[in-house]
N, CA and C atoms as an extended XYZ file, in Angstrom:
507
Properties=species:S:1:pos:R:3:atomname:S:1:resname:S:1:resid:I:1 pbc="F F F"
N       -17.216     -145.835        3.420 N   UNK     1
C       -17.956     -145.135        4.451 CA  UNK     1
C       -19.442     -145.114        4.126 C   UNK     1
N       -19.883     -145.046        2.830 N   UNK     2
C       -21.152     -144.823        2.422 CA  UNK     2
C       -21.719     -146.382        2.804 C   UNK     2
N       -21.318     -147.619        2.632 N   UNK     3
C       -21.303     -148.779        3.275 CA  UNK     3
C       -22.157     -148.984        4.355 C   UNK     3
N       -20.981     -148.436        5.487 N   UNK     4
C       -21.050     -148.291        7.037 CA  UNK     4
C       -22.512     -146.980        7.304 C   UNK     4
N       -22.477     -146.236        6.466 N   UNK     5
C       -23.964     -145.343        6.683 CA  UNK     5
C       -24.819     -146.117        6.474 C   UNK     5
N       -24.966     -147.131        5.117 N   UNK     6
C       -26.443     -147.740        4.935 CA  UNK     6
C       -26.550     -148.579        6.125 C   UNK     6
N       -25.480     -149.406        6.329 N   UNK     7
C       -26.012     -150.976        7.132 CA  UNK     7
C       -26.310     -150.194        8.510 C   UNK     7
N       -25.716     -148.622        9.354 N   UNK     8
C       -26.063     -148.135       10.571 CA  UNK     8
C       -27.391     -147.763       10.431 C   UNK     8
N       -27.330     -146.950        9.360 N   UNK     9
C       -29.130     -146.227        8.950 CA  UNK     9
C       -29.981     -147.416        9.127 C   UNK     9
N       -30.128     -148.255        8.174 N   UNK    10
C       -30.241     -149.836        7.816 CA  UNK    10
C       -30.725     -150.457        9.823 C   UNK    10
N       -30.226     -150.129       10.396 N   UNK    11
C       -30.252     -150.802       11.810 CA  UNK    11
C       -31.527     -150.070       12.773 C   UNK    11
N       -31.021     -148.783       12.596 N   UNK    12
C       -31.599     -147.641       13.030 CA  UNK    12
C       -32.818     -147.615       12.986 C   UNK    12
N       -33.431     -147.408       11.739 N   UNK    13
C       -34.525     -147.475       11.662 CA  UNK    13
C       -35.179     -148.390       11.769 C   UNK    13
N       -34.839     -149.864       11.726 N   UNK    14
C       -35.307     -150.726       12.464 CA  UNK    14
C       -35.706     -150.705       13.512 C   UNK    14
N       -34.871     -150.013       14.278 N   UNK    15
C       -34.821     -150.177       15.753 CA  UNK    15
C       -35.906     -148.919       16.237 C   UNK    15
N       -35.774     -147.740       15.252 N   UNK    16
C       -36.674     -146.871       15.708 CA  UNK    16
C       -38.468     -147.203       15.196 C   UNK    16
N       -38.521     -148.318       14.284 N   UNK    17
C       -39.987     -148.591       14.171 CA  UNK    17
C       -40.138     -149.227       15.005 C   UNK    17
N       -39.790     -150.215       15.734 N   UNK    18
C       -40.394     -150.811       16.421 CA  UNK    18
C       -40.330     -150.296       18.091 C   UNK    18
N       -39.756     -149.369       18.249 N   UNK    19
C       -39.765     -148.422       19.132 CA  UNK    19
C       -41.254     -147.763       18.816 C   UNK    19
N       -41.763     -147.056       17.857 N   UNK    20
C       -43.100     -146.566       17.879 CA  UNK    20
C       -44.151     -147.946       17.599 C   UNK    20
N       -43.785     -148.928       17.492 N   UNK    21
C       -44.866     -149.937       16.732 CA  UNK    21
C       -45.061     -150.618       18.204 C   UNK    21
N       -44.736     -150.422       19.806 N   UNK    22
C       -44.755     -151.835       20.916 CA  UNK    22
C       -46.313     -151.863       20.970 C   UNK    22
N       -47.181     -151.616       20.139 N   UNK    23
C       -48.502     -152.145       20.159 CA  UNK    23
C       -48.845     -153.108       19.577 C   UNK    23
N       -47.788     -153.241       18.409 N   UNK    24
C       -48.110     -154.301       17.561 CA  UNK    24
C       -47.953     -155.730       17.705 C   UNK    24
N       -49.061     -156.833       17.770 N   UNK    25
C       -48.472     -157.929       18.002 CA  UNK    25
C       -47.239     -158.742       18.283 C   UNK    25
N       -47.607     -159.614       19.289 N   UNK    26
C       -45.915     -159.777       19.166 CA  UNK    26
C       -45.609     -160.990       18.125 C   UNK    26
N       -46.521     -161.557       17.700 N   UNK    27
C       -45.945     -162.439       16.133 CA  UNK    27
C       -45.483     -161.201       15.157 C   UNK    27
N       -46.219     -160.179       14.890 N   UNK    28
C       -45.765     -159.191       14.115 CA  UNK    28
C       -44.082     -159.098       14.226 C   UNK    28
N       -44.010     -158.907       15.574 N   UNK    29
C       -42.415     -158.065       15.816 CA  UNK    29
C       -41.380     -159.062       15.978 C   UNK    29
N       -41.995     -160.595       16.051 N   UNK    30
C       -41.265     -161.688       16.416 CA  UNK    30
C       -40.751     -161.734       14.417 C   UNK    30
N       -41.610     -161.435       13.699 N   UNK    31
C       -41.050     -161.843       12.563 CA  UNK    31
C       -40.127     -160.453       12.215 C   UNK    31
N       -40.760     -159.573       12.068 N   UNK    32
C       -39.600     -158.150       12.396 CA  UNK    32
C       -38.149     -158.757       12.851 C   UNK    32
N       -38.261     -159.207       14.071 N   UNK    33
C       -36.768     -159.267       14.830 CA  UNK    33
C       -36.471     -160.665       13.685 C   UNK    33
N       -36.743     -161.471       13.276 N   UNK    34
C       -36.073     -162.428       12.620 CA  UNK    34
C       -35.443     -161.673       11.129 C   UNK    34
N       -36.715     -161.215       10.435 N   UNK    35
C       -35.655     -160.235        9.331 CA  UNK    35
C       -34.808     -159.715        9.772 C   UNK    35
N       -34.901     -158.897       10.556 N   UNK    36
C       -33.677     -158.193       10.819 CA  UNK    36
C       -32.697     -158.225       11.727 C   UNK    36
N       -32.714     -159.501       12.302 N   UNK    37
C       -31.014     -160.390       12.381 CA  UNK    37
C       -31.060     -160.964       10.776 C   UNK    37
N       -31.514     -161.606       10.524 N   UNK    38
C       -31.127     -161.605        8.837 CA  UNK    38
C       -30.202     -160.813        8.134 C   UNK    38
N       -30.894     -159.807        8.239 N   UNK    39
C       -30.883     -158.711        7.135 CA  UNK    39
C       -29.391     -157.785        7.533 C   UNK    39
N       -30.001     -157.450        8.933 N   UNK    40
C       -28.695     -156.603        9.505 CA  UNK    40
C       -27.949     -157.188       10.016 C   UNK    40
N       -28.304     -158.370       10.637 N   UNK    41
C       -27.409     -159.314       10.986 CA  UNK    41
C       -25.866     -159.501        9.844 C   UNK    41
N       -26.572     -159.846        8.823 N   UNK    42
C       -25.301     -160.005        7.632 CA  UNK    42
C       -25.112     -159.043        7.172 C   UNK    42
N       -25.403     -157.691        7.056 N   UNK    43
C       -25.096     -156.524        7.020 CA  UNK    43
C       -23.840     -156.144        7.697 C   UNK    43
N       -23.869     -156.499        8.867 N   UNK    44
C       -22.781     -155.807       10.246 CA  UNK    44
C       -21.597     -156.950        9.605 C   UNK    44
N       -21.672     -158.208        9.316 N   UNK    45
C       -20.847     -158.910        8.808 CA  UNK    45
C       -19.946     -158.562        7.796 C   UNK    45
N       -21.094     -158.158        6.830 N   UNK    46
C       -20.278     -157.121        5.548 CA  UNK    46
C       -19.108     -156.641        6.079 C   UNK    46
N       -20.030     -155.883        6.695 N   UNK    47
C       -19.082     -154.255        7.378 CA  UNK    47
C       -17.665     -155.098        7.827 C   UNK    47
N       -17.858     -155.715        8.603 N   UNK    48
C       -16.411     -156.185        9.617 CA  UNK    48
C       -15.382     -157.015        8.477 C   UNK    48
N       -16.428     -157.804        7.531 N   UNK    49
C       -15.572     -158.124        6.439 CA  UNK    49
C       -14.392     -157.036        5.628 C   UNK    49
N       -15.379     -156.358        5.488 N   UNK    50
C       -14.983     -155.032        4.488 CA  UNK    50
C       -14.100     -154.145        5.163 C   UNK    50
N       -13.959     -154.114        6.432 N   UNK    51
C       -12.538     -153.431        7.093 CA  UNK    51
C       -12.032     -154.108        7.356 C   UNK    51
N       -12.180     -155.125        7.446 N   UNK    52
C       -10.443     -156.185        7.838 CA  UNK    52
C        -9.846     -156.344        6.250 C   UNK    52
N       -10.929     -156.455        5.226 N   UNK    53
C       -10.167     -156.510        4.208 CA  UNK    53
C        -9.375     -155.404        3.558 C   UNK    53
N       -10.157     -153.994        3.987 N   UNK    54
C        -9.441     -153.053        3.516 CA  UNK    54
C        -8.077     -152.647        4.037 C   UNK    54
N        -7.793     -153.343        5.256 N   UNK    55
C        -6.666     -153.198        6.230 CA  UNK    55
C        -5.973     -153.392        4.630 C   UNK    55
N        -5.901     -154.469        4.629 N   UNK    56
C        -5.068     -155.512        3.115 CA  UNK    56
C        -5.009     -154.474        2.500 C   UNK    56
N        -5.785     -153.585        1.598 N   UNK    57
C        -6.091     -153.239        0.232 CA  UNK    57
C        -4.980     -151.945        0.379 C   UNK    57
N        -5.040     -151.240        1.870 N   UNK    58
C        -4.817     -149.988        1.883 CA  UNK    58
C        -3.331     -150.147        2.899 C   UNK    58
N        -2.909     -150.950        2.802 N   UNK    59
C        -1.742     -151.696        4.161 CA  UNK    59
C        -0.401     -150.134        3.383 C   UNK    59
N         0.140     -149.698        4.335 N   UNK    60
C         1.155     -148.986        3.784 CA  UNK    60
C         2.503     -148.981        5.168 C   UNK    60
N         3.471     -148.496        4.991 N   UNK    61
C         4.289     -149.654        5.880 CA  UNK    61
C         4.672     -147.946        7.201 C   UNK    61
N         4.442     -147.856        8.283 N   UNK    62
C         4.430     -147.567        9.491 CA  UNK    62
C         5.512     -147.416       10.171 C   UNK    62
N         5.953     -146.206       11.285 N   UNK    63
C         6.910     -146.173       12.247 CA  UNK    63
C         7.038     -147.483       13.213 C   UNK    63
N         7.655     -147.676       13.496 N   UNK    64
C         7.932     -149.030       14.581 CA  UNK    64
C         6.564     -147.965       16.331 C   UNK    64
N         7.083     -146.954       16.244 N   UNK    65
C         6.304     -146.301       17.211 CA  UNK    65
C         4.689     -146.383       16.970 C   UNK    65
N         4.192     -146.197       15.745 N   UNK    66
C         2.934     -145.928       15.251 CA  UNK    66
C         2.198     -147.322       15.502 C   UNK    66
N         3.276     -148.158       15.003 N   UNK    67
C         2.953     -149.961       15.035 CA  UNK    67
C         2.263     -150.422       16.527 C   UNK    67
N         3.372     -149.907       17.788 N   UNK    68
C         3.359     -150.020       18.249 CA  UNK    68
C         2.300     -149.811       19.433 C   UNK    68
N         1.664     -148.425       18.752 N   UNK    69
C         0.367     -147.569       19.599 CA  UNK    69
C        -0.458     -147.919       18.993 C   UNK    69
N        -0.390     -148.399       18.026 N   UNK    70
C        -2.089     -148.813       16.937 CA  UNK    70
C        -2.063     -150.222       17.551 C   UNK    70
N        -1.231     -151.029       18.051 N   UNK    71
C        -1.351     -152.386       18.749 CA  UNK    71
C        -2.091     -152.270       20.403 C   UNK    71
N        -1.268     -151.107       21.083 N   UNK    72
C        -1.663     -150.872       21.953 CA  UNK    72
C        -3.676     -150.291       22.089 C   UNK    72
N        -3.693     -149.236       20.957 N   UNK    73
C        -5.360     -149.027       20.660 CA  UNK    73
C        -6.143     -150.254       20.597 C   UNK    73
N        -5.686     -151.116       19.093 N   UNK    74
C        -6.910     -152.565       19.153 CA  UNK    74
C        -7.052     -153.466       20.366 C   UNK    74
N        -6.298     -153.458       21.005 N   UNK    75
C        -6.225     -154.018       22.684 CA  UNK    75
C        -7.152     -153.225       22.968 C   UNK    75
N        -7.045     -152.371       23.277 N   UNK    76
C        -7.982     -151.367       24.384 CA  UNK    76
C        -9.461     -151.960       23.495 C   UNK    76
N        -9.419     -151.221       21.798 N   UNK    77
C       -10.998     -151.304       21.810 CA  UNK    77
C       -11.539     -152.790       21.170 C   UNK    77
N       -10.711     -153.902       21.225 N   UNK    78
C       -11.042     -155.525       21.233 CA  UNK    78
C       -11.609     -155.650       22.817 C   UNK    78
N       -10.952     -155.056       23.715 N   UNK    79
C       -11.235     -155.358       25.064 CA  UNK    79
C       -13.023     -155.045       25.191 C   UNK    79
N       -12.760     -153.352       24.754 N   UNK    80
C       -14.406     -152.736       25.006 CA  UNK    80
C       -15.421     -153.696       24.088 C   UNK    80
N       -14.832     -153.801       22.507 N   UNK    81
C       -16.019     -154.339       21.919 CA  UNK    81
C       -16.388     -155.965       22.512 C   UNK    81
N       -15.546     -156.884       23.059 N   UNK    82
C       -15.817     -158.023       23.668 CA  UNK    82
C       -16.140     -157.897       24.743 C   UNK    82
N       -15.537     -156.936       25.838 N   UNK    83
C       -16.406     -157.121       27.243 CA  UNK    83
C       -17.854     -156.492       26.996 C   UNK    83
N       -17.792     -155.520       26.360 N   UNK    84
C       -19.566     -154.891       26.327 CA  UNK    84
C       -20.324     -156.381       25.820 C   UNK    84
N       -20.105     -156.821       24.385 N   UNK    85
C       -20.684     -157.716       24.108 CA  UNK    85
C       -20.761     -158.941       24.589 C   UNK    85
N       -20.503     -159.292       25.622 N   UNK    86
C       -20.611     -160.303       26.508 CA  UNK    86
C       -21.292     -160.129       27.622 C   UNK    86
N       -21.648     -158.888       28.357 N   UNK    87
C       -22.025     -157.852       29.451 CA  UNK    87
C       -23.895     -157.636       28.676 C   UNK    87
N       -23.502     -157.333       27.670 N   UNK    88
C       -24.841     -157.089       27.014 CA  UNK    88
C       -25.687     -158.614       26.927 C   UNK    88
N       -25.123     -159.865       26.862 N   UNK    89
C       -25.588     -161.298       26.422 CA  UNK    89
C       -25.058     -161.488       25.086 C   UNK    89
N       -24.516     -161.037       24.088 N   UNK    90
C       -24.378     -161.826       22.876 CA  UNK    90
C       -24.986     -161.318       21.625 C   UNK    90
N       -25.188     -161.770       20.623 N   UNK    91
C       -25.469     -161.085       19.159 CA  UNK    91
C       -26.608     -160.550       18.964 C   UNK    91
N       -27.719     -161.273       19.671 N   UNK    92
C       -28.986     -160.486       19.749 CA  UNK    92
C       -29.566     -159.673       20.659 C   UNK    92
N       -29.037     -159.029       21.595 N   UNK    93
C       -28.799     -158.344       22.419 CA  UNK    93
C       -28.159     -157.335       21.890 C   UNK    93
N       -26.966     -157.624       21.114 N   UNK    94
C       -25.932     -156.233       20.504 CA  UNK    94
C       -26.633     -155.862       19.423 C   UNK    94
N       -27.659     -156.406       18.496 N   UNK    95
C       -28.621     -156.316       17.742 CA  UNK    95
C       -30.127     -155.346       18.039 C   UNK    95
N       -30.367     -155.562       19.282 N   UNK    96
C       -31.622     -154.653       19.898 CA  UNK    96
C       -32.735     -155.634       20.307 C   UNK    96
N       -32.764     -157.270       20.485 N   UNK    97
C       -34.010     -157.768       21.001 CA  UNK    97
C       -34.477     -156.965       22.247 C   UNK    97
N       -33.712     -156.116       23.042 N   UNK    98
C       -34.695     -155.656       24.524 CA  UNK    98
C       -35.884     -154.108       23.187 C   UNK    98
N       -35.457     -153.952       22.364 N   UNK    99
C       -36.462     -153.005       21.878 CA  UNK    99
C       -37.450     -153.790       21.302 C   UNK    99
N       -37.588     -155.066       20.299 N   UNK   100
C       -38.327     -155.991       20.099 CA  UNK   100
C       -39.648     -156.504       21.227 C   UNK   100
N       -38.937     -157.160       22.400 N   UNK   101
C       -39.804     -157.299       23.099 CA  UNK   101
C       -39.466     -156.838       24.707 C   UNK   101
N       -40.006     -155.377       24.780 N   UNK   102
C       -39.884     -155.147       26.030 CA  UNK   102
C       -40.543     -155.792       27.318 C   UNK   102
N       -41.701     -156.246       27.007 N   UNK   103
C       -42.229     -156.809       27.815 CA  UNK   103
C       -41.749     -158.275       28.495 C   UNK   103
N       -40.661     -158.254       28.444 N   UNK   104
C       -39.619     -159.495       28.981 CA  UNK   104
C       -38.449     -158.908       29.731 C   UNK   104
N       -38.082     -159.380       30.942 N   UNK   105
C       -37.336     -158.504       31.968 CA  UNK   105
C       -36.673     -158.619       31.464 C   UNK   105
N       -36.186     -157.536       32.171 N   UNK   106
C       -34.606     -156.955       31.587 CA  UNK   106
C       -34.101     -156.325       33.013 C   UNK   106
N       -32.856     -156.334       32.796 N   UNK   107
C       -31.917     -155.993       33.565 CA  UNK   107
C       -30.682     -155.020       32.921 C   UNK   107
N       -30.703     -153.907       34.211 N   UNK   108
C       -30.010     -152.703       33.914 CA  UNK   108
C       -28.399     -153.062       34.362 C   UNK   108
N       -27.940     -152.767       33.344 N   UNK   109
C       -26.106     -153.265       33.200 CA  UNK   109
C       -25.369     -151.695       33.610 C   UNK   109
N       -24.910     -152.516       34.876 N   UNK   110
C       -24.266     -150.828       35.504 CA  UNK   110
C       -23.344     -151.467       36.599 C   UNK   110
N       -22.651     -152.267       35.556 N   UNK   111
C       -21.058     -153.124       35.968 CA  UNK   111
C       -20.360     -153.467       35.128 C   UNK   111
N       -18.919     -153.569       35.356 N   UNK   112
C       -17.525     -153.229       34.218 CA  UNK   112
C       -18.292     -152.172       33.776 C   UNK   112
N       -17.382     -152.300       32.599 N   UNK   113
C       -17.366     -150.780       32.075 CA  UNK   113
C       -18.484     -149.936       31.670 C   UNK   113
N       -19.733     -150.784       32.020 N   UNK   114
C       -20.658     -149.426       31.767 CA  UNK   114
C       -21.131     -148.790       32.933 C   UNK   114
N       -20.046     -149.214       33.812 N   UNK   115
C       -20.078     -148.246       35.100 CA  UNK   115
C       -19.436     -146.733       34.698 C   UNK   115
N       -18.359     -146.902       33.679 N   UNK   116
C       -17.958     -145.575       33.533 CA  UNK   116
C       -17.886     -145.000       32.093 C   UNK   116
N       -18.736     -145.885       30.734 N   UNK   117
C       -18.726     -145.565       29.287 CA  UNK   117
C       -20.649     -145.921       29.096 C   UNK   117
N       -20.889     -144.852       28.617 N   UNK   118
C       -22.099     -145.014       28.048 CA  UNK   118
C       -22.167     -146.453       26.957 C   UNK   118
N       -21.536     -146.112       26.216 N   UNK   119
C       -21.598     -147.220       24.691 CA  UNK   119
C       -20.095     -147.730       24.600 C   UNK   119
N       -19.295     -148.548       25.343 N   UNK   120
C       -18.390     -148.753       25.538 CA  UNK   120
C       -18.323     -149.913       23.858 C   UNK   120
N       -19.041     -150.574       23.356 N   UNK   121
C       -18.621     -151.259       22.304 CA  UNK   121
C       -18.832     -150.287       21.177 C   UNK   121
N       -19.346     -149.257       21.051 N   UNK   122
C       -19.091     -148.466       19.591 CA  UNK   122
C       -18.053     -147.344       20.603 C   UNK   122
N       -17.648     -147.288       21.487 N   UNK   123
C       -16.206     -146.939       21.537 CA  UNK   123
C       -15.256     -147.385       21.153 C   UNK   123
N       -15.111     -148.681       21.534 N   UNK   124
C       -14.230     -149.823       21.292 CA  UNK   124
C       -14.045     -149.997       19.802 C   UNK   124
N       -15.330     -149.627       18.793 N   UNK   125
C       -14.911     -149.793       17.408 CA  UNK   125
C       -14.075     -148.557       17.005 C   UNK   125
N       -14.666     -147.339       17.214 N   UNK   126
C       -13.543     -146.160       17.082 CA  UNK   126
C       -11.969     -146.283       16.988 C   UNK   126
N       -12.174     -146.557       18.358 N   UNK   127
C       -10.339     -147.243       18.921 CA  UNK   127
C        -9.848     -148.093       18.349 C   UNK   127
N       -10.974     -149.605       17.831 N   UNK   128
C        -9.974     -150.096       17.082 CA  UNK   128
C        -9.860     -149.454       15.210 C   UNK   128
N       -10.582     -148.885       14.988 N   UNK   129
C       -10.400     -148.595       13.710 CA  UNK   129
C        -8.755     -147.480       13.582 C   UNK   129
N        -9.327     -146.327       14.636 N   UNK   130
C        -7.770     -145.419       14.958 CA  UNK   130
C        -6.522     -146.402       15.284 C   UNK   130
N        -6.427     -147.369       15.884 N   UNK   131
C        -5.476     -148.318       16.075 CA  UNK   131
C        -5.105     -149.292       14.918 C   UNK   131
N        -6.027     -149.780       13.622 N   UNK   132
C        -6.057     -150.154       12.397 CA  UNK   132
C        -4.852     -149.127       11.440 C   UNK   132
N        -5.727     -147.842       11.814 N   UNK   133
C        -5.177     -146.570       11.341 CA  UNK   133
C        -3.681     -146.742       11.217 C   UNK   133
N        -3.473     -146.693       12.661 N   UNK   134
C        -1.707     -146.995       13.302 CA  UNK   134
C        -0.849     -147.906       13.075 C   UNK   134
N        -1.595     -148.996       13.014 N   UNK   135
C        -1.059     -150.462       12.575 CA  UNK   135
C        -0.407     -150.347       10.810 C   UNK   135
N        -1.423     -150.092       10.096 N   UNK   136
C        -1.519     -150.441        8.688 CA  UNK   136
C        -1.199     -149.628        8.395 C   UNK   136
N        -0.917     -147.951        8.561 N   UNK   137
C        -0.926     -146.526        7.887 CA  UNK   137
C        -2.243     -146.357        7.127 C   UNK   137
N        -3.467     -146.651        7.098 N   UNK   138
C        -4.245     -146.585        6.551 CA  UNK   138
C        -5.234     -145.290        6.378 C   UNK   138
N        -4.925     -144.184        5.939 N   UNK   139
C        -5.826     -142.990        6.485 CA  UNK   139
C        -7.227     -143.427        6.149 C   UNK   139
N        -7.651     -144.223        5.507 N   UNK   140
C        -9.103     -144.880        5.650 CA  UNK   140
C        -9.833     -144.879        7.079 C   UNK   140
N        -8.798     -145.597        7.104 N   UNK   141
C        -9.287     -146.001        8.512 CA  UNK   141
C        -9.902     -144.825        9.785 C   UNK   141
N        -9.049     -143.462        9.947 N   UNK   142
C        -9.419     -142.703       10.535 CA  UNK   142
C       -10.746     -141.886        9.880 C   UNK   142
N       -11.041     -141.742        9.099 N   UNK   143
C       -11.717     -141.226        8.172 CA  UNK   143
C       -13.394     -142.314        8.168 C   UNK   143
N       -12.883     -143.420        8.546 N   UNK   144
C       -14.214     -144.652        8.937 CA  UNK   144
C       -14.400     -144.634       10.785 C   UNK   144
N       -13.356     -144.108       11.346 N   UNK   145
C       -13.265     -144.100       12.956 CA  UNK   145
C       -14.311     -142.757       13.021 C   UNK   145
N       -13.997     -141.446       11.858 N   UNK   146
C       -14.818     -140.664       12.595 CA  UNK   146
C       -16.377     -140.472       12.079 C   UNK   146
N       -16.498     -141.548       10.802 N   UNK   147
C       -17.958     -141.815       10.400 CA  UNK   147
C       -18.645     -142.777       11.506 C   UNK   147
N       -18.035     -143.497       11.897 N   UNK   148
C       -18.671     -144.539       12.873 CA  UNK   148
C       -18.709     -143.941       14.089 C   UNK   148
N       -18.023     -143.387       14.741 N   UNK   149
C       -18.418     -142.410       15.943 CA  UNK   149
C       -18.920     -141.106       15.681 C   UNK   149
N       -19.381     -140.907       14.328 N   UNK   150
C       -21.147     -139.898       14.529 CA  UNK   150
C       -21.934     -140.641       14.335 C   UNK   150
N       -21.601     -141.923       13.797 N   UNK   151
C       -23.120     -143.004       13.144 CA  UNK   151
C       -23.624     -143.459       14.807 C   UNK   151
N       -22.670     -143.970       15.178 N   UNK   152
C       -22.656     -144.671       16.375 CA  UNK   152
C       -23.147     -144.037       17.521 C   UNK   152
N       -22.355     -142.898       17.931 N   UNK   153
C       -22.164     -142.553       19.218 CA  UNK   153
C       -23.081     -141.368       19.141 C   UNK   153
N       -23.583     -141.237       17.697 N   UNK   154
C       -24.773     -140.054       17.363 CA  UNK   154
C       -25.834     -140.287       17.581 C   UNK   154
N       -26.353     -141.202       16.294 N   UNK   155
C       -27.480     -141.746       16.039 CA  UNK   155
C       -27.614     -142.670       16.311 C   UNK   155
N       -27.121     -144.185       16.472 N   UNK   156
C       -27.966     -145.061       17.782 CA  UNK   156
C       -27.785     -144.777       19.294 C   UNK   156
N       -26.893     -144.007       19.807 N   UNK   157
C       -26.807     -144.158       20.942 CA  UNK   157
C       -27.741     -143.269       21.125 C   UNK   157
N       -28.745     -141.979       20.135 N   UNK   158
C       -29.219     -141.329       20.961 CA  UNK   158
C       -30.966     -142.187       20.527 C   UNK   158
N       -31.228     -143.120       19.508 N   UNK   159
C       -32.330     -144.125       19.157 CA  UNK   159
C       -32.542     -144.943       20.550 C   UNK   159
N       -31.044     -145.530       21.050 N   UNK   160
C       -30.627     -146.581       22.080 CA  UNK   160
C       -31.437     -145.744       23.522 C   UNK   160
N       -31.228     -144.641       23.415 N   UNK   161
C       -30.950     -143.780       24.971 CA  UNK   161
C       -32.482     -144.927       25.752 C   UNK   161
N       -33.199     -145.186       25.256 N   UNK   162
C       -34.565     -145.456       26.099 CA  UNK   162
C       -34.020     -146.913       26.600 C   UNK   162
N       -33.590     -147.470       26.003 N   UNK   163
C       -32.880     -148.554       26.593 CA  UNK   163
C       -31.524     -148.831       26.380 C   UNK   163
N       -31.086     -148.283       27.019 N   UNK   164
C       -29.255     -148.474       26.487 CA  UNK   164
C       -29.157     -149.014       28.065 C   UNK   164
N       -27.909     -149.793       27.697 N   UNK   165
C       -26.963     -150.723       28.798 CA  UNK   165
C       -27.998     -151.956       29.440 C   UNK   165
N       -29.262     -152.222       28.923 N   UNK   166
C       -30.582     -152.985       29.406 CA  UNK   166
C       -30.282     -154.452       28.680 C   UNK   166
N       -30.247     -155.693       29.017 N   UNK   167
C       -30.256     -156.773       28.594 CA  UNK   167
C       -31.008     -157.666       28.891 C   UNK   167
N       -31.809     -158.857       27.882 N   UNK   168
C       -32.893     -159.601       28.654 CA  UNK   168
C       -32.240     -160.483       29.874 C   UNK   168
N       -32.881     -161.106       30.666 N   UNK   169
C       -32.869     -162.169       31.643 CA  UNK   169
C       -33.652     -163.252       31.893 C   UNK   169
């Protein structure tokens, strides 16, 4: 969990300097946004590494019922984290380029599901981590579902609020 705090913090504040810095050149922020797909870019990689592997580490064996609803959860939040991220444009988009360079249109996303979920892909991670939970018996897992939905649904979505659901065009 301490992990998943640095690489969110790690994002965050990225995202919140250059939120106060849109004066600064845009070679300045053009190299900004390249570190940090770099940086956080392989960061978020970690992360996704590091819970699929812990599925493994922490696997303990499950009700046929539990199996069954933790299958039914990663559906639901594979659905949210792939339709948002496709809805949004793709990795640098789910990354924050509309805070990088605002001055490039953008377009307000207020179809599928962010007609009715604010942050439908850090929902979607919740769900699938609680559905990990279910699958594997992993109490990790719930215990990382409810660090990532205060990291998430706390602190970037409320960094995000100035441009949330906005994608370039």
């Amino acid at each position: 969990m301490g992990f998943a705090t640095i690489v969110t913090l790690s994002h965050a504040l990225t995202l919140l300097w250059v939120q106060r810095n849109q004066n600064v050149p845009i070679g300045i922020r053009e190299k900004v946004w390249h570190r940090h797909i770099i940086v956080n870019g392989n960061l978020w990689r970690l992360l996704f590494l590091w819970v699929v592997g812990a599925q493994i580490y922490f696997f303990q064996k499950v009700s046929p019922n539990a199996f069954s609803f933790g299958i039914f959860l990663v559906g639901i939040g594979l659905w949210l984290v792939v339709s948002s991220y496709l809805r949004l444009g793709g990795f640098e988009m789910a990354m924050g380029k509309r805070f990088f360079f605002p001055e490039k249109n953008t377009e307000w996303l207020n179809i599928g599901i962010y007609t009715y979920l604010k942050n439908p892909m850090y929902d979607g991670f919740v769900l699938l981590l609680v559905g990990f939970g279910m699958l594997f018996g992993a109490i990790e897992d719930y215990y990382l579902a409810i660090t990532i939905f205060v990291l998430f649904n706390g602190i970037l979505a409320f960094i995000e609020s100035r441009g949330n659901h906005y994608r370039i065009i």
